[in-house]
C-alpha positions as CSV (number, residue, x, y, z in Angstrom):
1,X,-32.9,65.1,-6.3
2,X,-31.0,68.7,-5.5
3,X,-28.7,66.4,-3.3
4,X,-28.1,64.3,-6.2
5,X,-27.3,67.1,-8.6
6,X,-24.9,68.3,-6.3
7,X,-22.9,65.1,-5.9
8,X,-22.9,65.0,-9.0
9,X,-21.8,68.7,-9.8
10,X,-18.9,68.4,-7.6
11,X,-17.9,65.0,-8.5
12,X,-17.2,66.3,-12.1
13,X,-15.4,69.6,-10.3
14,X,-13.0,67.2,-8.2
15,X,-12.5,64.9,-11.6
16,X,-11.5,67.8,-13.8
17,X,-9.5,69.5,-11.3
18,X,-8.0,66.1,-11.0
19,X,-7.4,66.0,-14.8
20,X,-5.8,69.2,-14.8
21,X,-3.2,68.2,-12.5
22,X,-2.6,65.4,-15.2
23,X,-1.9,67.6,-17.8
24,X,-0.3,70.4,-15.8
25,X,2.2,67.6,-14.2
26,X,2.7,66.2,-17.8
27,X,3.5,69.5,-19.3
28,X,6.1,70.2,-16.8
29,X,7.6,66.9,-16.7
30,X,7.7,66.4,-20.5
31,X,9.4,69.7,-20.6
32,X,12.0,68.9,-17.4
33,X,13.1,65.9,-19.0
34,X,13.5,66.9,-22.6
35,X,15.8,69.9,-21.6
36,X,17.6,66.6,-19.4
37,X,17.6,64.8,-22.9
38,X,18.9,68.3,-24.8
39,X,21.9,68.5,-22.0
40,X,22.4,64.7,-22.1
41,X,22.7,64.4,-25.7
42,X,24.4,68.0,-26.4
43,X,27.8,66.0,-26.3
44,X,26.9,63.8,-28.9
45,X,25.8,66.8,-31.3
46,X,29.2,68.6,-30.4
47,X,31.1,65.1,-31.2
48,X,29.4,65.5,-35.0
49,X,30.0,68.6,-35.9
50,X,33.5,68.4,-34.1
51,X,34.5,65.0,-36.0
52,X,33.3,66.2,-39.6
53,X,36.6,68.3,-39.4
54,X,38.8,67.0,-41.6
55,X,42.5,67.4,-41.7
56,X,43.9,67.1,-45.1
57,X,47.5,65.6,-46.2
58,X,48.6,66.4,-49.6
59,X,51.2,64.1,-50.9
60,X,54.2,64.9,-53.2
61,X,53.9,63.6,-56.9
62,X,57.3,61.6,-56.3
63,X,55.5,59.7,-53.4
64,X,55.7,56.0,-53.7
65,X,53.3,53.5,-53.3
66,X,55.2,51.9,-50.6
67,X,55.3,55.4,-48.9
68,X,51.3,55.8,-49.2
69,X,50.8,52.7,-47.7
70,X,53.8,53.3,-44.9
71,X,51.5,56.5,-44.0
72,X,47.7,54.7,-44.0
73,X,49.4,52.4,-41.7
74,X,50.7,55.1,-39.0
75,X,47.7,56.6,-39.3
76,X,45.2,53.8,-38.7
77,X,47.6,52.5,-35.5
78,X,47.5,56.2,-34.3
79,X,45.0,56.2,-31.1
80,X,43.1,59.9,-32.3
81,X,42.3,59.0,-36.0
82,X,38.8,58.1,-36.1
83,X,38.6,57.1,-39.8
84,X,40.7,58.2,-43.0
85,X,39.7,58.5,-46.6
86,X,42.7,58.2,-49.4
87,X,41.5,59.6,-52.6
88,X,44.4,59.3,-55.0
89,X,44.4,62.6,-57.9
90,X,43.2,60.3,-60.7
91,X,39.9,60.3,-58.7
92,X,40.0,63.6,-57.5
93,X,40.7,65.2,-61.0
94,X,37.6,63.2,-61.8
95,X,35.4,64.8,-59.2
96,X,36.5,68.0,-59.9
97,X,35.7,67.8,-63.2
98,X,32.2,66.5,-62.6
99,X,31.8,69.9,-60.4
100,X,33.0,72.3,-62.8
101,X,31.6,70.4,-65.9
102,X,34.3,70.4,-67.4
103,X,37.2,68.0,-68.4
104,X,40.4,70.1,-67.5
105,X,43.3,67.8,-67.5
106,X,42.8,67.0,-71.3
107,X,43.2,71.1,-71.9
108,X,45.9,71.6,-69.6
109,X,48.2,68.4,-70.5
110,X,48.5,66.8,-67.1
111,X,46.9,66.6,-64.0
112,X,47.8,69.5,-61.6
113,X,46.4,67.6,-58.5
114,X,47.3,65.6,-55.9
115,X,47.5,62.6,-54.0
116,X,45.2,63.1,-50.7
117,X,44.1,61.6,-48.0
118,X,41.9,63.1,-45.4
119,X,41.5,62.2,-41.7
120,X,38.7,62.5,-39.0
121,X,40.0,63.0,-35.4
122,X,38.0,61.5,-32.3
123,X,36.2,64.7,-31.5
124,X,38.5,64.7,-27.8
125,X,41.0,65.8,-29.9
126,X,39.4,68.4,-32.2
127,X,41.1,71.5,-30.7
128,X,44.1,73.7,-32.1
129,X,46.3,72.0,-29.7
130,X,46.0,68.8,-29.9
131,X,45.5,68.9,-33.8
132,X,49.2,71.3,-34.6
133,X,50.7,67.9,-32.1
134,X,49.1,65.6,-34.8
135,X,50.5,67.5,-37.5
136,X,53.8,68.0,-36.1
137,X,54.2,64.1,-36.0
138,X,53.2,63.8,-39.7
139,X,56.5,66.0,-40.5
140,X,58.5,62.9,-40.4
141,X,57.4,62.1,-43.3
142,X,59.2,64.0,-45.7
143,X,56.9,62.5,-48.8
144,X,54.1,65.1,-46.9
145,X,53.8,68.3,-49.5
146,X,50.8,69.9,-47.2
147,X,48.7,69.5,-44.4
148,X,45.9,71.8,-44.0
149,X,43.1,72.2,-41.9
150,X,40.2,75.0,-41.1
151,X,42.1,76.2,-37.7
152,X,39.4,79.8,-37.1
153,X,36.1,76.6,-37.4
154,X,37.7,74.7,-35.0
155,X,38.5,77.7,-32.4
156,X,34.8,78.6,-33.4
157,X,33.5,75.7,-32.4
158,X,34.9,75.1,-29.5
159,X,34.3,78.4,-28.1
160,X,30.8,78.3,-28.9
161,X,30.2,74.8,-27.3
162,X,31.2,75.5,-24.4
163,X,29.2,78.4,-24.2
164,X,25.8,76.6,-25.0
165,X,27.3,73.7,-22.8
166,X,26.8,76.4,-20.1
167,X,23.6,77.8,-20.8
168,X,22.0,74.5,-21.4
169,X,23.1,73.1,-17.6
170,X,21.9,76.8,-16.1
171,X,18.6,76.3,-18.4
172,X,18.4,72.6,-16.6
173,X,18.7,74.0,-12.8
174,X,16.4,76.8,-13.7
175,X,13.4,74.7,-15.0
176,X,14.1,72.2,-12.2
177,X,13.2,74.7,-9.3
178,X,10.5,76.2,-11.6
179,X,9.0,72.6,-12.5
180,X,8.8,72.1,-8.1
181,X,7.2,75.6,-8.0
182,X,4.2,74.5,-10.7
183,X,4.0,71.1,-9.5
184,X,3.2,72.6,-5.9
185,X,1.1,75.6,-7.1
186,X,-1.2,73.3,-9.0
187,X,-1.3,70.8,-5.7
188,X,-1.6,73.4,-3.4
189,X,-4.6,75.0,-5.5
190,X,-6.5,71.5,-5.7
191,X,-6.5,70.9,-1.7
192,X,-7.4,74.5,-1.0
193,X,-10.4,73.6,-2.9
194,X,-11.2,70.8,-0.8
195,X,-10.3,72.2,3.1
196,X,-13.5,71.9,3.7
197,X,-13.6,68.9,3.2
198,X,-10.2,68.3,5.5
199,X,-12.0,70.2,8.4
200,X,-15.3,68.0,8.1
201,X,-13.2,64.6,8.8
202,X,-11.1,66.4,11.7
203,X,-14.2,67.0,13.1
204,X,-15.7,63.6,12.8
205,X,-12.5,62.3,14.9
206,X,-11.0,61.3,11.7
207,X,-6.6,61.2,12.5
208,X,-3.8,63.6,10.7
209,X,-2.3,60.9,9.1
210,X,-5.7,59.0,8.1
211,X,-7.0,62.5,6.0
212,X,-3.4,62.9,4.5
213,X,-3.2,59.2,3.5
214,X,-5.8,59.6,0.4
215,X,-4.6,63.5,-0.9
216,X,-0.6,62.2,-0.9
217,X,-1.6,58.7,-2.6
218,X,-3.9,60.7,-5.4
219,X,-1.4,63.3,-6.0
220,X,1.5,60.7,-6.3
221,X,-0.5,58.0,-8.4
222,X,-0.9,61.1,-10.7
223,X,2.4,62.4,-11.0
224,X,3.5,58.9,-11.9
225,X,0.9,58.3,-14.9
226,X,2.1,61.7,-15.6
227,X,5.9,60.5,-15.5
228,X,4.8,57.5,-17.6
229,X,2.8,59.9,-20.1
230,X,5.2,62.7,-20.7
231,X,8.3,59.8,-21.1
232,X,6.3,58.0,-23.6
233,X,5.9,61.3,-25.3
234,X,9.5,62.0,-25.2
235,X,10.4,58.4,-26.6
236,X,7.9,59.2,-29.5
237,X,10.2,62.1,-30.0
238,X,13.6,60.9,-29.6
239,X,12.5,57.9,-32.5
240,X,11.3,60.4,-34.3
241,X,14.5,62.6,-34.4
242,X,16.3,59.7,-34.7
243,X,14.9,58.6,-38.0
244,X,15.2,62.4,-39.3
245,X,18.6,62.7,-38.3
246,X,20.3,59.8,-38.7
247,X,24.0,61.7,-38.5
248,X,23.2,62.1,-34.6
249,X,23.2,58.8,-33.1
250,X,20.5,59.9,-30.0
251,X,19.7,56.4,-28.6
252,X,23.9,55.0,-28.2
253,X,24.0,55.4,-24.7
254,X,21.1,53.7,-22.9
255,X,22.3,54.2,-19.6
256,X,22.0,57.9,-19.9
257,X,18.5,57.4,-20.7
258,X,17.6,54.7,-18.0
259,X,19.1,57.4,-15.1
260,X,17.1,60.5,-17.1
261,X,13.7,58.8,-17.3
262,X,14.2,57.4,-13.4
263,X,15.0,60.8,-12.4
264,X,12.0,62.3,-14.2
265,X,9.7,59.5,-12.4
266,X,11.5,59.9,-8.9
267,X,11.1,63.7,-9.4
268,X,7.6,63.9,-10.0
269,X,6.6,61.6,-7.5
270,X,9.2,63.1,-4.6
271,X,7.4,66.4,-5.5
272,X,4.0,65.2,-5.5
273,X,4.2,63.3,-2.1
274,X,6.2,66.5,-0.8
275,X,3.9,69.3,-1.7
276,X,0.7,66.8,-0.6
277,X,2.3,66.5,2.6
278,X,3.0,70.0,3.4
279,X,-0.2,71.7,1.8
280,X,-2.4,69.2,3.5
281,X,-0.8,69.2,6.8
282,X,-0.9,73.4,6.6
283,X,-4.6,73.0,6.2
284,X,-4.7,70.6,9.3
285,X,-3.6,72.5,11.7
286,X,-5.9,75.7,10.8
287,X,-8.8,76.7,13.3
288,X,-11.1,77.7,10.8
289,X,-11.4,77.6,7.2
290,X,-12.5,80.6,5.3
């Protein structure tokens, strides 16, 4: 009966150390690959903010229709205009008023506004550089009264984007090596609870390979449900982030998250078999076990 109780006593220690690693494994890997996602997708968030810059063309009151329509044209053939928006000064001295409340082109006699039509550049081309080269080949049209854009967001934004472009791919190779480290810590502490267990079958006559065989295939079958769990998790998420924020397209490139969710499967797995291997081989060749 005592034997009994014990088997069963350290049947439930071996199956909630067991579920421990689970969690521990999907912790970390749930955490690995949504600072991948954050560094993945970080592009697509700078692309957002960087293509709601508008540049805006104010045309002259003597502009002809003709003329308007010359300009759309060069604008929708040219290669870094994502998308333009014409709003013409009948509608814009209507929006204005709606803002203010007020009707004001009744009390001042005319309408002091003008024709406008603003453009959004392909985010490649949202720096001060390329955008003074886009304005310098609107000049030939001499119709053009203005063309303004906010020059010290721009230089802002890129500035700052690179920065957390930087701190985002150091935060990525930092978690990696520390996501090996708990991965192995947690393995390493599981076997070391069972080397007596390691000695007892090298005793018997049982081979190296034959005693590592069932601790690597354990610790890899539960890093991959782990993989699975924490990926599902991160899915959840992404969908969920998605429908929030439907401005950020997260799911456009499925490629990127075909080779992020293989790498956090191969990783957990590579690690697993790795540590399982080493740890169990360390406790192999020991004399005695303390």
């Amino acid at each position: 009966m005592k034997a009994k109780n014990k088997n069963n006593t350290e049947s439930k220690k071996i199956r909630s150390n067991l579920i421990s690693i689970f969690l521990i494994n999907t912790v970390v890997l749930f955490t690995l690959s949504l600072i991948g996602f954050i560094y993945l997708k970080s592009s697509s968030v700078e692309n957002y903010f960087k293509e709601n810059i508008l540049v805006n063309v104010y045309l002259k009151n003597t502009t002809k229709e003709f003329e308007n329509k010359q300009l759309i044209k060069f604008l929708n053939l040219n290669d870094d205009v994502k998308q333009i928006n014409y709003l013409s000064k009948e509608d814009a001295a209507e929006v204005f008023s709606k803002e203010i409340g007020e009707e004001f082109v009744g009390f001042l006699g005319f309408n002091p506004l003008l024709d406008a039509i603003s453009i959004q550049l392909n985010s490649d081309k949202i720096d001060v550089y390329s955008i003074e080269n886009f304005i310098k080949n609107l000049k030939n049209f001499e119709f053009i009264e203005e063309v303004e854009y906010d020059k010290p967001l721009v230089d802002a934004l890129n500035a700052n984007f690179e920065k957390i472009g930087l701190w985002i791919f150091i935060l990525c190779i930092v978690f990696f090596l520390t996501s090996f480290v708990l991965i192995n810590n947690s393995i390493k502490i599981s076997i070391y609870s069972k080397r007596e267990i390691i000695k007892t079958m090298q005793l018997v006559g049982a081979t190296s390979s034959f005693i590592r065989k069932p601790f690597i295939w354990t610790y890899v079958k539960i890093s991959f449900f782990s993989s699975i769990t924490s990926l599902v998790l991160l899915l959840i998420l992404i969908l969920q982030l998605s429908t929030q924020i439907e401005e950020i397209d997260f799911i456009t490139k499925i490629n990127d998250l075909i080779i992020l969710f293989s790498f956090t499967i191969l990783f957990g797995i590579l690690t697993s078999f790795i540590s399982s291997f080493f740890v169990t081989q360390r406790y192999l060749k020991l004399k005695f076990v303390r």
